[in-house]
N, C-alpha and C positions, 0 to 999 in steps of 0.2 A: 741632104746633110748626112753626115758618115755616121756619124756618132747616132742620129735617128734609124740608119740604116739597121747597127748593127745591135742596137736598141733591138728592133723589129727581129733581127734572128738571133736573139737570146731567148725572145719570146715563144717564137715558132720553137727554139728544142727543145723548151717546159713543157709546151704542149705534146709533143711526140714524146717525149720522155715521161709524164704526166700521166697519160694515157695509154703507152707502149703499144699504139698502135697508128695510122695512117697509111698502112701497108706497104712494101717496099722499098716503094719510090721515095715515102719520107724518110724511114731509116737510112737509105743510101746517102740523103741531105744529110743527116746526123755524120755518116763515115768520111764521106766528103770534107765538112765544115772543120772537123774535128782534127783533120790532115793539114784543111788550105787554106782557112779563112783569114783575113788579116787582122783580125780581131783578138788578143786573146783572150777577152771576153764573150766572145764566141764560142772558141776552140775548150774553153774553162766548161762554159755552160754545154755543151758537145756533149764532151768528156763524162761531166756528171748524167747527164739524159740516156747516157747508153747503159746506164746499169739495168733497168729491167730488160735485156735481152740479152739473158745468160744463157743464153743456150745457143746465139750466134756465132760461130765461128769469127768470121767476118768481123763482129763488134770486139770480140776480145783483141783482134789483134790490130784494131784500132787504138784502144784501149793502150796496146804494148808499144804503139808507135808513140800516143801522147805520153809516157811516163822520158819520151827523151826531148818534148818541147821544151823551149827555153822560158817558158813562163811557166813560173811558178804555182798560179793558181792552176794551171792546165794539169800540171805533174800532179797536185796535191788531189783534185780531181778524180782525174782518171787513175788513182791507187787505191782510191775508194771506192769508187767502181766495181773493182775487182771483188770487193763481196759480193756482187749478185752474180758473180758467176761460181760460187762455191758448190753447185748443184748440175755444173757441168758436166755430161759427157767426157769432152775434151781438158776438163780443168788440168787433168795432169800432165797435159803436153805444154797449156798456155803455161804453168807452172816452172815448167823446164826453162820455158823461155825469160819467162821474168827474171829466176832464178839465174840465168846466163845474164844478165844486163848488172843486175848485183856483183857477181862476180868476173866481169870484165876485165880484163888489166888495161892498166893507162897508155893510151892512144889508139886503142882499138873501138870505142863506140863513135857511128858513124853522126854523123850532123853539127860536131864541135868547132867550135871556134880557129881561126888557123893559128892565132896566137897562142904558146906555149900555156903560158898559165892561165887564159881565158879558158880554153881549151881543160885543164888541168879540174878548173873551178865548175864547169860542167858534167866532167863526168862526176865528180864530188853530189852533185845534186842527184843527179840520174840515178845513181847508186841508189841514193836515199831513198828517192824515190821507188825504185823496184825494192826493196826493203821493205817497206810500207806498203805496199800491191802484196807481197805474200804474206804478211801479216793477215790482211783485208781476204786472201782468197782459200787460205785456211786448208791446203794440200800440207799436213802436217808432216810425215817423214822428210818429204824430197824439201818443203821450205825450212823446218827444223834446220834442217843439215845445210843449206846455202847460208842462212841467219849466224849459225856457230861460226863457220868460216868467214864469214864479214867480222865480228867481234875476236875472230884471231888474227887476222889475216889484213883487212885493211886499217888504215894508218892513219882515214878520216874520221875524228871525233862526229862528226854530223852522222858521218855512215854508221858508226857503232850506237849513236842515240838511236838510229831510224829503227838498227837490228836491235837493239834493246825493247824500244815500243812494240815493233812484231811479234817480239817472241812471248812479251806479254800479253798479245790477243791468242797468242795460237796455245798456251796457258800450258806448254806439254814441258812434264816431270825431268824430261833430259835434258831441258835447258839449264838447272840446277847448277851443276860445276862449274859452264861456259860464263853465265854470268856474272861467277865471283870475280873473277878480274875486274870486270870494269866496275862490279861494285865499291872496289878496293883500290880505283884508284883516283890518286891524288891531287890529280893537274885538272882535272875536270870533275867537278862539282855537281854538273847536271847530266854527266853520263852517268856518276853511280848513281844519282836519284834516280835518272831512268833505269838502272840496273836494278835498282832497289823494287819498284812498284811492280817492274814484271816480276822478279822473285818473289813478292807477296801474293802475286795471282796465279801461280803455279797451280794445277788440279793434276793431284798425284791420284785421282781416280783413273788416271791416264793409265798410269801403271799397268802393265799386263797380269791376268794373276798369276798365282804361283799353284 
């Protein structure tokens, strides 16, 4: 049965993710699954299981390929992920990357629908979703700086909620002025609440001293 099948490998990447170990050949299962499986139940459960291996190469930019799956739980996943790689080596290259997926312009991210607006409503999410991976992977200056530029710059209320919740985990003092805008504005009610909560969580110990 399918559905028993894929049962049985949600199970297996608890385990490997659970234990962040199996050597290798299980994690390669993890990069694999996470890429091909027909499950997204699988690709979802992948995605999550590869956060203790932040120091992989390899897993992070697994990790960057799931933030442009078309399920939903795979993208919310693997952006959460990316906090366990905050302790990377490479965080500030994987950071670059993520950071380029946020700031895409339209019709350039690959994997989308050939339908205009299907297509349209995709990278809409993807966005969101790399919004929320730099949130999650806490490379402050260079995600500061992609974050302000989605709440100036793009035009999707989704994407500016996403850059709102980031900017309220990465909690730095410069986000201050960017997020009065959408605190203030009018047509969306739950962008300024997300504007609003990250503005409360500001830590102006960030501040450099003087």
């Amino acid at each position: 049965d399918d559905a028993d099948a894929a049962d049985a490998r949600v199970a297996a990447a608890d385990v490997v993710g659970a234990t962040a170990c199996g050597g290798a050949c299980l994690k390669r299962g993890l990069l694999r699954l996470v890429a091909r499986d027909p499950s997204p139940d699988v690709r979802a459960a992948c995605a999550f299981n590869l956060r203790p291996f932040g120091t992989d190469e390899a897993a992070g930019r697994a990790l960057l390929g799931a933030l442009g799956d078309k399920d939903v739980s795979t993208r919310d996943a693997a952006a959460q992920s990316f906090g366990g790689f905050v302790d990377a080596p490479f965080k500030r290259d994987l950071a670059r990357s993520v950071a380029a997926r946020l700031r895409a312009k339209p019709g350039t991210l690959a994997g989308g629908p050939a339908d205009a607006a299907d297509c349209r409503a995709y990278e809409r999410v993807v966005r969101a979703a790399a919004a929320r991976a730099l949130g999650a992977l806490q490379e402050d200056d260079l995600a500061v700086d992609a974050l302000h530029d989605a709440l100036r710059l793009d035009r999707e209320p989704l994407v500016k909620r996403a850059a709102c919740a980031a900017l309220g985990c990465l909690r730095h003092p410069r986000s201050l002025k960017p997020l009065l805008a959408p605190l203030r504005d009018k047509k969306d009610a739950t962008l300024a609440e997300a504007a609003r909560a990250a503005l409360e969580g500001l830590d102006y110990a960030k501040l450099p001293a003087i």
